[in-house]
C-alpha positions in Angstrom: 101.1 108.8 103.2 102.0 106.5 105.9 102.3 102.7 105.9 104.8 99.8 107.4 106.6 96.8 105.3 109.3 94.0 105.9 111.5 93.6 103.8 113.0 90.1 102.3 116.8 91.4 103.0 118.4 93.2 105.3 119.0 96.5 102.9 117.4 99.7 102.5 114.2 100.5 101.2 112.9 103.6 100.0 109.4 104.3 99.0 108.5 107.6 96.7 106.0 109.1 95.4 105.8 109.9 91.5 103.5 111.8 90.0 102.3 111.0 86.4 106.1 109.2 85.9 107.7 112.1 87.1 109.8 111.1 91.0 109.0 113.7 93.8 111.9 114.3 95.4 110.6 115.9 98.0 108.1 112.6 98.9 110.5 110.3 100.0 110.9 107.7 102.3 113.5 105.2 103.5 114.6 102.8 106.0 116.9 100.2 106.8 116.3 96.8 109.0 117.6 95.4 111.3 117.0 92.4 110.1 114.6 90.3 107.8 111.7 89.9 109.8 111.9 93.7 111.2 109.0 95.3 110.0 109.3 99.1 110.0 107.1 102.2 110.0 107.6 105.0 106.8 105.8 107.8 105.6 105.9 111.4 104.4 103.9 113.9 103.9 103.5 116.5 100.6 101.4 118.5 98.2 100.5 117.8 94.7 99.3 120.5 92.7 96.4 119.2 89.8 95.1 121.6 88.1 91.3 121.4 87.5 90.9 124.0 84.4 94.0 123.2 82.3 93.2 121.5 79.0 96.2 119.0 79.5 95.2 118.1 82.8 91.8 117.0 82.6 90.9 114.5 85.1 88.5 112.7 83.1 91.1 112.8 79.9 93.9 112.6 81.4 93.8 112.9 85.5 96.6 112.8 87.4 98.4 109.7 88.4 100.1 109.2 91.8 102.4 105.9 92.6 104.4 105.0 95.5 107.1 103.4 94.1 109.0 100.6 96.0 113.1 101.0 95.3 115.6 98.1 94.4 114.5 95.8 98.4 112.0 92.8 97.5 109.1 93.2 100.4 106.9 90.5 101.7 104.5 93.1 103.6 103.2 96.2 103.0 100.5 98.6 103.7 100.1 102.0 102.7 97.6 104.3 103.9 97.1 107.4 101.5 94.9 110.5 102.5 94.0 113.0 99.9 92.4 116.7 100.7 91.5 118.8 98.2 92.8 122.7 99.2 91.6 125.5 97.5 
């Protein structure tokens, strides 16, 4: 995952990834501006294991959620770019 925001204040942000609810702690990202208008570059990257076979993980029951969660710093801007390969 890559992306870039600004933020409305000059405090940090963080950005990380949970997966169905549950925070990755190893997917995390965070910055902190320079100022208001400083838009800034953040990304990580990570694997996410989704098991195809297990009754409790079906994907078309229940698939697998991901969410890039923004932390506590309001933004004005933000793209996120998410790439998703399937390793077997």
């Amino acid at each position: 995952m890559d992306g870039f925001a600004t933020p409305d204040a000059v405090t940090p942000v963080t950005i990380q990834l949970m997966v169905n609810g549950v925070a990755q702690p190893q997917a995390i990202s965070s910055f902190t501006p320079a100022a208001v208008t400083d838009t800034r570059t953040f990304g990580f990257k990570t694997f996410v294991r989704v098991l195809e076979n297990n009754c409790n993980c079906n994907y078309l029951t229940s698939p697998t959620t991901l969410q890039f969660m923004n932390g506590e710093t309001a933004l004005s801007d933000v793209h996120i770019n998410v790439a998703i390969t399937r390793i077997r």
